[in-house]
N, C-alpha and C positions, 0 to 999 in steps of 0.2 A: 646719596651719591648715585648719579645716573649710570646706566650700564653706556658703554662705546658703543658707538657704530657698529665698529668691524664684533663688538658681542651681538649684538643684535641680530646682525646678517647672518654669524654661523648658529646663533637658537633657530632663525627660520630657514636654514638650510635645511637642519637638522630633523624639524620638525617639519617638513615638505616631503626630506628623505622616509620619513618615519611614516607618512601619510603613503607613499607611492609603496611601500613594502607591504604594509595596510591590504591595500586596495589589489596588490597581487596574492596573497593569503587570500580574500574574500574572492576572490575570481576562482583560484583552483577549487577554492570549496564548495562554488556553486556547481562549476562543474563536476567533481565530484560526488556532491551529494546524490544525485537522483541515484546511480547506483551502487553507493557504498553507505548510504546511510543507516539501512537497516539489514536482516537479515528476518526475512519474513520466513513463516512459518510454512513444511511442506509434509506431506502427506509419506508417512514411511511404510507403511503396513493395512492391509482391509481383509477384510473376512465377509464376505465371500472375496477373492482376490479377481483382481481383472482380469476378465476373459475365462474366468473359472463357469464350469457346468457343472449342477449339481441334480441329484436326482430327484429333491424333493424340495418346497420349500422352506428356505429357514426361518428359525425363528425371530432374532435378531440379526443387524449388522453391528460393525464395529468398523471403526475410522482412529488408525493411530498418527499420530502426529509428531513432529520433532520437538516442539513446545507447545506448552497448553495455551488450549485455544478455547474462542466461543464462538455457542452456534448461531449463526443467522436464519439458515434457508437448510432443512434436511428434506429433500424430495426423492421418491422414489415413481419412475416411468415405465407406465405397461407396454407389453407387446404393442398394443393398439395405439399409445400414444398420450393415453391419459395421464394426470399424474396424480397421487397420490403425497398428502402433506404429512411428511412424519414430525409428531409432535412429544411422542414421551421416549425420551433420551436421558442419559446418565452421562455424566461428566466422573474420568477416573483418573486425574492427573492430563497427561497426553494425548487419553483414547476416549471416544464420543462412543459408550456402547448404546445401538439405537433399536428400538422393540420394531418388529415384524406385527402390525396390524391385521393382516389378512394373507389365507395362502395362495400367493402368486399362480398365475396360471401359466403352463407352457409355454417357452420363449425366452427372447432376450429383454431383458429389462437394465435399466442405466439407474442407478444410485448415484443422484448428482448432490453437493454439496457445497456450501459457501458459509465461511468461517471467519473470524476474526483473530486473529495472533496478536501476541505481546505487545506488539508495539503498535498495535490498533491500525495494522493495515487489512483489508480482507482480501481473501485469497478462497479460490473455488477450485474447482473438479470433477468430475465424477467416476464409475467403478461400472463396466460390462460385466453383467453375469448372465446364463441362462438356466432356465428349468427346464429337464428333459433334452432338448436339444438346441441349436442355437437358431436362431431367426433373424432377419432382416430389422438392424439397429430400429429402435422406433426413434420418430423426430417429435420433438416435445413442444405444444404451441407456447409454451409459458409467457406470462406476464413480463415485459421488462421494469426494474426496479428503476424507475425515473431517477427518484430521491437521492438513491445513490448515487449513481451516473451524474446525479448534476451534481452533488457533494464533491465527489471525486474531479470534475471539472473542474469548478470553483476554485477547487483546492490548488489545480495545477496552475492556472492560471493567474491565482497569487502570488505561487511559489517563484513562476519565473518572471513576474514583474517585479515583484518585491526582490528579488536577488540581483536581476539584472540592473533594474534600474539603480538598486543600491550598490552594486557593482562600479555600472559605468559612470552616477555621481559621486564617487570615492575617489577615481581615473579623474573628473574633472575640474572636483574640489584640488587633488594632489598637482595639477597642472596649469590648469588656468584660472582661478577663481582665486582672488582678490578680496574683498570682504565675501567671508566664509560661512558670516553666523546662520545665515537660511540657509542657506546649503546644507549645511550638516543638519540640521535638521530633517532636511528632508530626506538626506540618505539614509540618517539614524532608521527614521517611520518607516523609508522604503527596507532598510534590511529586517526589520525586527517585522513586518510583514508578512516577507519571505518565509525566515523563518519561522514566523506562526503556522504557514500553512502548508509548513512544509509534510506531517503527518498524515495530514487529509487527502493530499494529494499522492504518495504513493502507491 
């Protein structure tokens, strides 16, 4: 037994209606994501603390964290501008405690740092402290991390083709488009895109 007309017409109302609430769900969420996706990881607590003077060198740092993190980049910057690669560190839950290599010489030095949090986005900073007295911030020539930079590019630029474009072919399937089956297709790839790169890019 065939379905009616008049069934027919209100399944693809139905399913038109069902496609346009779709494609508004997928809209606020694109626009919502970039800032409520995650809650990245921030820096609560450091020893030496910013802007502290101390009278002698320390022997270690320490960097406490809201969640545990990993380290990427621990550098420490002399008065003069050089930098210094800190490489033996201890991981304690939250806190990165980081060994003092050498004793600092008078000035201001910048303990800069760049981390990875839970949800694999990295987040950096750094911490002013001085020995003896304070001095004229030093500027640090350092290397830029291309890799990253262009990782974190990529990533964005996935993110908002892949959303948008699966966005606004959801809006054009739900309204104008007649035979469907490429279509959806393509908006499937374009959102499941998005979403892939949605992590790398924030």
């Amino acid at each position: 037994m065939s379905a009616s007309p008049r069934t027919c017409i209100d399944d693809w109302r139905a399913a038109r209606l069902f496609a346009r609430l779709l494609a508004v769900i997928l809209l606020f969420a694109a626009m919502a994501l970039p800032d409520r996706a995650f809650a990245h990881a921030a820096l609560i607590n450091a020893d030496p603390v910013d802007g502290a003077v101390l009278a002698q060198s320390p022997e270690r740092f320490s960097l406490s964290f809201s969640e545990p993190v990993s380290p990427l980049v621990l550098n420490l910057v002399r008065p003069d501008g050089t930098q210094l690669v800190l490489t033996s560190y201890r991981l304690d839950d939250q806190t990165i405690e980081i060994d003092n290599p050498e004793t600092l010489k008078a000035g201001t030095h910048v303990l800069s740092w760049r981390v990875i949090s839970e949800d694999g986005h990295p987040v950096g900073g750094s911490v002013l402290f001085s020995i003896g007295a304070p001095s004229a911030p030093p500027v640090a020539g350092g290397a830029v991390d291309w890799d990253l930079r262009s990782a974190i590019w990529i990533g964005k630029v996935l993110l908002y083709v892949g959303l948008f474009l699966g966005v606004g072919g959801a809006f054009a399937l739900a309204w104008l488009a007649e035979d469907q089956r490429c279509g959806r297709r393509f908006v499937i790839g374009a959102i499941l895109c998005g979403l892939a790169a949605a992590p790398m890019s924030l």
